[in-house]
C-alpha positions as CSV (number, residue, x, y, z in Angstrom):
1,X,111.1,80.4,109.0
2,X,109.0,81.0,112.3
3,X,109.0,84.9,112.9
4,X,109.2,85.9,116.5
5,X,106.6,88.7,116.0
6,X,103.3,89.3,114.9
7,X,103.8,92.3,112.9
8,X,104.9,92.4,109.3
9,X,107.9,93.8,107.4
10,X,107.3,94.8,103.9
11,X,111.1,95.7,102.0
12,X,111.4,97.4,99.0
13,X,113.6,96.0,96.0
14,X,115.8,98.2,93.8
15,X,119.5,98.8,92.8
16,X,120.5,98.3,96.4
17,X,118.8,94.9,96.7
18,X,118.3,93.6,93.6
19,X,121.2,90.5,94.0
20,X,120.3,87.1,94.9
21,X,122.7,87.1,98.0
22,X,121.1,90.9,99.7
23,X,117.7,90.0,99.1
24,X,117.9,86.5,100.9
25,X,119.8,88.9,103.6
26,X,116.7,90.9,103.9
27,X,114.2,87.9,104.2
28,X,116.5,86.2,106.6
29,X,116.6,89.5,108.5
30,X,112.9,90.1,108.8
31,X,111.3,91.0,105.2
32,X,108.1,88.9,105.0
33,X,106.8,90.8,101.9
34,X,108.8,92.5,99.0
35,X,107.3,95.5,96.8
36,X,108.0,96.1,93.6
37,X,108.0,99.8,92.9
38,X,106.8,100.2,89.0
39,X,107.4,104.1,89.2
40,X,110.9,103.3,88.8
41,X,113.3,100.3,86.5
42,X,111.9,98.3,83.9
43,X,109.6,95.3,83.8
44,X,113.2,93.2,82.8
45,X,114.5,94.4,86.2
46,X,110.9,93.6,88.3
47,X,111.0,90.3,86.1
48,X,114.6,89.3,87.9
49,X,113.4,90.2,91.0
50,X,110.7,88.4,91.3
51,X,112.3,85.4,90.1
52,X,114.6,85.4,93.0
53,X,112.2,85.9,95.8
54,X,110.4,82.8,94.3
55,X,113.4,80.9,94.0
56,X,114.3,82.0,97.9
57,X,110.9,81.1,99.0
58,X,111.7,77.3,97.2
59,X,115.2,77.4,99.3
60,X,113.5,78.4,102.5
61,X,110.2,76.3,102.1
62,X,108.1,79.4,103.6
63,X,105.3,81.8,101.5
64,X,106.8,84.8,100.3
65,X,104.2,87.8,99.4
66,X,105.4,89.5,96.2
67,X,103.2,93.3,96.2
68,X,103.6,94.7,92.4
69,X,103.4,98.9,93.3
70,X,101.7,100.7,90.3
71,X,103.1,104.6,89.5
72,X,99.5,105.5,89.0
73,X,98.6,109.1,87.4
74,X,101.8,111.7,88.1
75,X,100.7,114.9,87.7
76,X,103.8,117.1,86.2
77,X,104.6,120.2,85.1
78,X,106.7,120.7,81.4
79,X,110.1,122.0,80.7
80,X,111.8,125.2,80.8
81,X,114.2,127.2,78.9
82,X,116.8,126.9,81.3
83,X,115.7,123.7,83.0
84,X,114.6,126.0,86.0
85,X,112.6,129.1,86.9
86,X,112.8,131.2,90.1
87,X,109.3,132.0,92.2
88,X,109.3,134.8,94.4
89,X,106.1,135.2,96.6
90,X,103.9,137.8,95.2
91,X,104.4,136.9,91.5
92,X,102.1,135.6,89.1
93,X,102.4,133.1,87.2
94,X,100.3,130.8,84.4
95,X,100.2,127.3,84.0
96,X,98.9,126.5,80.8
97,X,98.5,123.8,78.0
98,X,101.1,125.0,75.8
99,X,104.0,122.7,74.8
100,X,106.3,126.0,74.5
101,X,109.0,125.7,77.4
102,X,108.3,127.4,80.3
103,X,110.0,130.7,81.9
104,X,109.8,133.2,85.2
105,X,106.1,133.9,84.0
106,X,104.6,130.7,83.1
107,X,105.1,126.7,82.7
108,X,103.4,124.3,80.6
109,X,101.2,121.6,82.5
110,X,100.4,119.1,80.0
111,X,97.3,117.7,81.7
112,X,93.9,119.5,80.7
113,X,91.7,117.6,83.3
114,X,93.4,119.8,86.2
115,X,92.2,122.8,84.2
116,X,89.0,121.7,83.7
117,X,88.7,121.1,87.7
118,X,90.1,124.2,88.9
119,X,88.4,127.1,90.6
120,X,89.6,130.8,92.3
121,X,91.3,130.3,95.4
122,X,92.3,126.3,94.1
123,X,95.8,126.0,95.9
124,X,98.5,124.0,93.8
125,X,101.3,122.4,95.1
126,X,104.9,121.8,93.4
127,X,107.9,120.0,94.1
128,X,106.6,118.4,96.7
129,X,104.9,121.0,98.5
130,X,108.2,123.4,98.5
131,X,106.0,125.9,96.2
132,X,102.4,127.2,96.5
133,X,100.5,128.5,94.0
134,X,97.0,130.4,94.8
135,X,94.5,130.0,91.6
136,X,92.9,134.0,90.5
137,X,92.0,133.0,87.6
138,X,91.4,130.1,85.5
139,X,89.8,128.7,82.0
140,X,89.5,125.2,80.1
141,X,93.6,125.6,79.1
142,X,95.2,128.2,81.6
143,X,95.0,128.9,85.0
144,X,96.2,132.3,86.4
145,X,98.2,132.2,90.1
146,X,99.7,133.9,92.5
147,X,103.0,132.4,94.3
148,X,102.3,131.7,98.0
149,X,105.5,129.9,98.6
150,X,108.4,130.3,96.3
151,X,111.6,129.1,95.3
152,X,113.4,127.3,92.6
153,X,111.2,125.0,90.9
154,X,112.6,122.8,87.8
155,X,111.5,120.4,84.7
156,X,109.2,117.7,85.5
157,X,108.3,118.7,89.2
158,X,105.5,116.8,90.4
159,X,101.7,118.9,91.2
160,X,99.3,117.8,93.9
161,X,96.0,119.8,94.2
162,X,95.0,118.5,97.3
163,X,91.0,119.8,97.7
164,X,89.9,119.3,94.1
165,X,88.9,115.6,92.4
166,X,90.4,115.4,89.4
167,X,88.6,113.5,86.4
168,X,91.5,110.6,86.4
169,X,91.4,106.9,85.9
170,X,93.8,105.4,88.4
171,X,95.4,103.4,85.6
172,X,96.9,104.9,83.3
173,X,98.0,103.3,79.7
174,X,101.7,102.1,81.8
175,X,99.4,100.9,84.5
176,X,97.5,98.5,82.7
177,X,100.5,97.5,81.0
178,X,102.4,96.7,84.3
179,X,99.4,94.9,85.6
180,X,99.1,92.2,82.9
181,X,103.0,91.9,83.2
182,X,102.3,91.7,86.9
183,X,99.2,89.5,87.4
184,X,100.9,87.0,84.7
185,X,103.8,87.2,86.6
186,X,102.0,85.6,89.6
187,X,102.3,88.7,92.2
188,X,100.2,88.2,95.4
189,X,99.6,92.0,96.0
190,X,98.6,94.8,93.6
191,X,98.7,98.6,94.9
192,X,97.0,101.1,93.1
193,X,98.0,105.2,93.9
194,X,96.5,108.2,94.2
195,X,92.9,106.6,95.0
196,X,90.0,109.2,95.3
197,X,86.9,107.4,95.1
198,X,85.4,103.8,95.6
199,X,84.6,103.4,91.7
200,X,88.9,103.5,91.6
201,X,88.9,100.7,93.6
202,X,85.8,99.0,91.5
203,X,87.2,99.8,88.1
204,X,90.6,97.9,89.2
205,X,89.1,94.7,90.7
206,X,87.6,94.1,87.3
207,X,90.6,94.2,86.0
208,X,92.3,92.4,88.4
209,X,89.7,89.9,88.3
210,X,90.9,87.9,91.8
211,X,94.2,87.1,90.6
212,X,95.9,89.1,93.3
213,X,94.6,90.9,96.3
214,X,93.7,95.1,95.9
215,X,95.5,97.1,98.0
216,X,94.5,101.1,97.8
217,X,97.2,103.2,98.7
218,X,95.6,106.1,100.4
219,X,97.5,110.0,99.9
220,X,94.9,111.9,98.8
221,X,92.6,113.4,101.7
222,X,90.0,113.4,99.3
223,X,89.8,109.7,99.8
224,X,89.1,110.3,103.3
225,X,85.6,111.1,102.5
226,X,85.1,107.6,101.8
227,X,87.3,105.7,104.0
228,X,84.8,103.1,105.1
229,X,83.6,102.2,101.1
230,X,87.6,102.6,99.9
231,X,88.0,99.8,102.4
232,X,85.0,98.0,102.4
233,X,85.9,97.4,98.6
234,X,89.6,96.6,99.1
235,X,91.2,93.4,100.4
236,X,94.3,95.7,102.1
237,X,94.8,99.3,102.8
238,X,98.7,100.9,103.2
239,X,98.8,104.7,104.9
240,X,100.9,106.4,101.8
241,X,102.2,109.3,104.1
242,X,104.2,110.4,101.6
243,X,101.9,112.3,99.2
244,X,99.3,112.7,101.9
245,X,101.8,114.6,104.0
246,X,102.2,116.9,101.1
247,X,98.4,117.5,100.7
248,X,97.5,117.6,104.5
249,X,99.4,120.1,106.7
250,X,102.2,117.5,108.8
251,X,100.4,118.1,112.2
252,X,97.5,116.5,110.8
253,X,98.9,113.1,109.2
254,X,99.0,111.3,112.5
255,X,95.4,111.7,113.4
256,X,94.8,110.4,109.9
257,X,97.4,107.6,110.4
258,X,95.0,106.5,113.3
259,X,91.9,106.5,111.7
260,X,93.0,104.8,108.5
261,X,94.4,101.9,110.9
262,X,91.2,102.3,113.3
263,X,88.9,101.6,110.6
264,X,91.2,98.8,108.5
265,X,91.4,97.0,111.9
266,X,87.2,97.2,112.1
267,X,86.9,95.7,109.1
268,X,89.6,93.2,109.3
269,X,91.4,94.1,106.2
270,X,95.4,94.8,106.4
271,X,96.7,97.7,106.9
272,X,100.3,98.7,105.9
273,X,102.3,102.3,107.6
274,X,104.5,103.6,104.7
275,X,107.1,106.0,103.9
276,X,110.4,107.8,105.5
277,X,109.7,105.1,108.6
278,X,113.5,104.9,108.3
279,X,114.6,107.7,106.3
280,X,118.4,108.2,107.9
281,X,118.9,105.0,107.2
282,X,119.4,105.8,103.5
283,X,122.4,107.2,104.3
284,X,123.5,105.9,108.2
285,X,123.7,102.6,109.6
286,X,121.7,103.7,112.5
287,X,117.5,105.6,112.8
288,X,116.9,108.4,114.7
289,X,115.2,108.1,117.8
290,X,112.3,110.0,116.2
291,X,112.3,107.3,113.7
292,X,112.2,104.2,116.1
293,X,109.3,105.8,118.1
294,X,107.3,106.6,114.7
295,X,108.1,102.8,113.8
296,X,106.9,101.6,117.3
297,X,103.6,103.9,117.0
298,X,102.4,102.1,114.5
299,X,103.0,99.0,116.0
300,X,101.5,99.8,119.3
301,X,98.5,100.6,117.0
302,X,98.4,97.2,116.0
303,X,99.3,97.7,112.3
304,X,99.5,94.5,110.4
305,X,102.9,95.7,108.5
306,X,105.3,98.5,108.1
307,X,107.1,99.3,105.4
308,X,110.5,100.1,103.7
309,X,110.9,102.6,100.8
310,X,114.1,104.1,99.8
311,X,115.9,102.4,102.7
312,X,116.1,99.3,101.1
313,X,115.5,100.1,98.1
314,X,118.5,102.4,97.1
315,X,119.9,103.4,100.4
316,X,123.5,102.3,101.3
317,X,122.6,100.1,104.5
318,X,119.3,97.9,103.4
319,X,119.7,94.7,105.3
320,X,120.7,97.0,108.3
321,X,117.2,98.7,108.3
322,X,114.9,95.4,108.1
323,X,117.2,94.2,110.9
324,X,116.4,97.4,112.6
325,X,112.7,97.2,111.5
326,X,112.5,94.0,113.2
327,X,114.2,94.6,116.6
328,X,111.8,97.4,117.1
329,X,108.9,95.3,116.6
330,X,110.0,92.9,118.6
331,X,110.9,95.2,121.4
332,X,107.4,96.6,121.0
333,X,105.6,93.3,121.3
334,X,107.7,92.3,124.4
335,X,106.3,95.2,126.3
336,X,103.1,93.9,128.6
337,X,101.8,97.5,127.6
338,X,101.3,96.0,123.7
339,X,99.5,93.2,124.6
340,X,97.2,95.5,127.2
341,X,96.5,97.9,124.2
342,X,95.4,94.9,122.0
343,X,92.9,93.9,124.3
344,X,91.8,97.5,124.9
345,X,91.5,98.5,121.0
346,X,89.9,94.8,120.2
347,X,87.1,95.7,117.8
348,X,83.5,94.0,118.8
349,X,82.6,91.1,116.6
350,X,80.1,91.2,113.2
351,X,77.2,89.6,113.6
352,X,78.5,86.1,111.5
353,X,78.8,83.0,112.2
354,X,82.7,83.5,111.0
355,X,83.0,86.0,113.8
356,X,81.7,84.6,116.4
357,X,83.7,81.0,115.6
358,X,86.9,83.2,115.8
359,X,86.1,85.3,118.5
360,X,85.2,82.0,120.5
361,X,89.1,80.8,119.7
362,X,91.0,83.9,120.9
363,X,88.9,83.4,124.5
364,X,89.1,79.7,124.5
365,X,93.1,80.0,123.4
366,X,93.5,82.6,126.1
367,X,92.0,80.5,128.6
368,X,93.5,77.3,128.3
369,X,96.7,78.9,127.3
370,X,97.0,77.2,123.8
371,X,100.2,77.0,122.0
372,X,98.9,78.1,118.5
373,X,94.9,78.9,117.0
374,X,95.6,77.2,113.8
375,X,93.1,78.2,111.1
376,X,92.1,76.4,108.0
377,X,91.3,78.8,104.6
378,X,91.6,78.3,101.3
379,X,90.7,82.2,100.2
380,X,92.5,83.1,104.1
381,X,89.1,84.8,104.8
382,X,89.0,82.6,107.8
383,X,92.7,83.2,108.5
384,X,92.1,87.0,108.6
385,X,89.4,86.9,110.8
386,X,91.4,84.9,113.5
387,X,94.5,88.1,113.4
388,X,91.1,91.0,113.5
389,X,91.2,89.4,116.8
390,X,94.7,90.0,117.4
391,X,95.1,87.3,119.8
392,X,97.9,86.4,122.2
393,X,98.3,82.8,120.9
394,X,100.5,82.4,117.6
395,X,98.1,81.9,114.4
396,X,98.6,79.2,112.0
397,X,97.1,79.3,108.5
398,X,96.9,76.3,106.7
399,X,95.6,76.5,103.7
400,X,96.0,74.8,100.2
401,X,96.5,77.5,97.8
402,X,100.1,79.0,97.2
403,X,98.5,82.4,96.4
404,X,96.3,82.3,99.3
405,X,99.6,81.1,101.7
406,X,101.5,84.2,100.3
407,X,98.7,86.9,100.5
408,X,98.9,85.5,104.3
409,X,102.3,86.8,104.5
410,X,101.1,90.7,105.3
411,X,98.9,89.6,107.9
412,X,99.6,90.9,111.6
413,X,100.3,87.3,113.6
414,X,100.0,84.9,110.7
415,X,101.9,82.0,109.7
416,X,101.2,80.4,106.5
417,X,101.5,77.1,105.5
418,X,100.7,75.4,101.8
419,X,99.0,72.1,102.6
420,X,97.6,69.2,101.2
421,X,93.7,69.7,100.5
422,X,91.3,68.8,103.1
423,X,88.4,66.8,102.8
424,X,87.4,65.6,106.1
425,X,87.7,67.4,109.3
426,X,89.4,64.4,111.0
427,X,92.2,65.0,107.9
428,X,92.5,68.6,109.3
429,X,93.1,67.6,113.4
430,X,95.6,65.1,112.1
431,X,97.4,68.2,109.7
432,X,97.3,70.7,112.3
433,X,98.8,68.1,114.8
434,X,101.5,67.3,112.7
435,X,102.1,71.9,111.2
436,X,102.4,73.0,114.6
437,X,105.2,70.3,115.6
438,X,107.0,71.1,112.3
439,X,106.9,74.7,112.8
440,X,108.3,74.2,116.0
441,X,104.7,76.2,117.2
442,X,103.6,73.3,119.4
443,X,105.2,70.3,121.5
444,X,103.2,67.0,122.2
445,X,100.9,67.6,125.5
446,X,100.3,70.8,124.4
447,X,96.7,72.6,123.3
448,X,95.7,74.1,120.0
449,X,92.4,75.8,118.9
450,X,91.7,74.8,115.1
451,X,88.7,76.8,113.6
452,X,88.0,75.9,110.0
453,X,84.2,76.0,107.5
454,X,82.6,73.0,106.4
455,X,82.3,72.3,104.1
456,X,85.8,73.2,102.9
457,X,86.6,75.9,100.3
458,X,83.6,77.9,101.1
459,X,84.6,81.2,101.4
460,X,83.8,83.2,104.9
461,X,82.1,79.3,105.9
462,X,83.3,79.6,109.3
463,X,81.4,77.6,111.6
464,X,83.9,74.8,113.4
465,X,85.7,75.5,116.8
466,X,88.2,72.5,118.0
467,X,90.2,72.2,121.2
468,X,93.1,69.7,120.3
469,X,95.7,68.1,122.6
470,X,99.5,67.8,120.2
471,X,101.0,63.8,120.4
């Protein structure tokens, strides 16, 4: 199914869109990746799920990425005798390792590395940010506060403590149970949460051992600090603005936005813009306008996908917000402003042979005003390359691999295509010839640019430009 748009839609699956008939409404309407959230249902229900995306992507003959969505380390506070406690600013309060239920002077916090990284002046956050806590005091199993902000706060709230690095795998023992069910599963994407240092992002490839492709989900600012080795080490980056907006102060998440997405489109890695995108739409069939310009924002900044949360997930008008998703995109696109910012923002090329093959492409493309730059990959390293370019011409990626065509799927402009493997490069002309007129890309009389390495299956082998004329 050829998209009219370069940018992606990622949808998230839940009890609104769990059903074989809603989810094939949501890829119809514009999903081109669904996440499955592991913070919430069981591995039976992510199990289902996936088998009817795969079954959809058999009905529709078109790659469908699957991106498993780890819970990672929640940080949470205990119980309390009345299942709720009442802050007023001024008070103080202790959190400590107790297991007794907590009242209007303390709360348990059954998680001794926090403890162990706090210091005077720390400030906590709970509930989301609705209640702050100033540290006065603190030991190995208690930490004395003050409330800066308070209010009602209830069992189980979540804690962020946004300026401290917490001694915390980002795996925990669910995580790594989720993953094997995951990766054996056959899921193209895994997302790990609350990153805060490249060895998080090290520790999981092991792990993940190139089965599916990393993607660090970034919400702690503390992560910020290493942006550039976070995503030198990862193959796909999504802006998680819903914790970070907690831990950053809101006037300062879009100037991170940009620079997460300014240094993901450097490196050529996708980059996915997450969280309350769409947020009215949980509950009305319609966005605000505030919404479709902070939708369209991130697609004037050349984002490779956006993504869907709670609106698809469990809200009561799913298929209606990837529909809307999509319209804005498309709108965006349409405007010759888009296409001017695409060429302004275009990164300069790495010194590589790779880079300078696919850089050669876009300008020949643009020049002779080809139909489609169709890329050969078998790893999509090649493929990925072509969309850092963010060309005007439609990208094809052909490659042999099924998880290779589906990784594809997040990609900003590309269209994936499992094909036979390729052993010559004459086979290759006579394959791109005959993709681009089946996906209705290309007519006969009309140019394509195929860049491919040689010999095939190297990875990052770049080195071939061709200039073919469709029959």
């Amino acid at each position: 199914m050829k998209r009219m748009r370069n940018a992606k839609i990622v949808a998230t699956l839940g009890p609104a869109s769990s059903d074989e008939e809603t989810v094939n409404e949501l890829y119809e309407s514009g999903a081109d990746v669904f996440r499955l959230n592991f913070s919430h249902g069981t591995q039976d229900d992510h199990k289902l799920r996936y088998q009817i995306i795969r079954a959809l992507e058999a009905k529709h003959r078109h790659p469908i990425g699957i991106l498993l969505d780890l819970q990672g380390p929640k940080l949470r506070v205990g119980e309390f005798k009345n299942g709720h406690t009442l802050l007023n600013v001024g008070q103080a309060f202790r959190l400590d390792l107790s297991s007794r239920p907590g009242d209007n002077t303390r709360a348990p916090l059954p998680h001794p590395e926090v403890f162990q990284a706090l210091q005077a002046d720390t400030e906590l956050l709970l509930d989301d940010g609705k209640i702050r806590l100033r540290v006065t005091k603190c030991g190995s199993d208690t930490a004395e506060t003050t409330v800066i902000t308070g209010g009602k706060l209830s069992n189980h709230k979540g804690l962020n403590v946004p300026s401290v690095e917490l001694d915390l795998t980002p795996l925990t023992e669910k995580d790594h149970k989720d993953l094997r069910f995951g990766l054996e599963l056959g899921v193209d994407w895994v997302a790990l949460s609350f990153i805060q240092r490249p060895e998080d992002i090290a520790e999981a490839r092991k792990l993940i051992a190139g089965r599916a492709g990393v993607m660090a989900k970034l919400e702690k600012p503390l992560a910020l600090q290493h942006l550039e080795e976070i995503v030198n080490l990862s193959d796909s980056v999504m802006v998680a603005r819903g914790d970070l907006g907690v831990e950053v102060p809101p006037e300062e998440v879009p100037a991170l936005q940009k620079r997460i997405v300014h240094a993901c489109r450097q490196g050529g890695k996708p980059v996915v813009v997450a969280t309350q995108m769409l947020e009215s739409m949980i509950h009305a069939p319609t966005p605000t306008r505030a919404e479709a310009s902070d939708v369209a924002t991130a697609i004037y900044d050349g984002v490779d996908a956006v993504m869907l949360s709670a609106e698809s997930a469990v809200g009561s008008f799913p298929v209606e917000a990837v529909t809307m998703m999509d319209r804005i995109i498309y709108q965006v696109e349409e405007d010759p402003h888009y296409r001017k910012l695409m060429e302004a923002e275009r990164h300069a090329p790495e010194a590589t042979a790779a880079d300078a093959i696919t850089t050669a492409a876009r300008q020949v493309a643009a020049t002779i005003s080809a139909a489609a730059i169709v890329t050969f990959s078998s790893t999509g390293s090649t493929t990925l390359r072509a969309a850092r370019e963010r060309p005007a011409s439609s990208i094809l990626g052909l490659t042999p691999r099924a998880d290779t065509a589906r990784k594809m799927a997040l990609a900003w402009g590309v269209n994936s295509v499992q094909t036979e493997d390729l052993h010559t490069f004459g086979d290759m002309v006579v394959t791109a010839m005959t993709a681009v007129k089946q996906e209705d890309f290309a007519e006969p009389g009309d140019a394509i640019v195929i860049t491919a390495g040689v010999p095939f299956g190297t990875p990052g082998a770049t080195n071939i430009l061709r200039i073919a004329w469709v029959e």
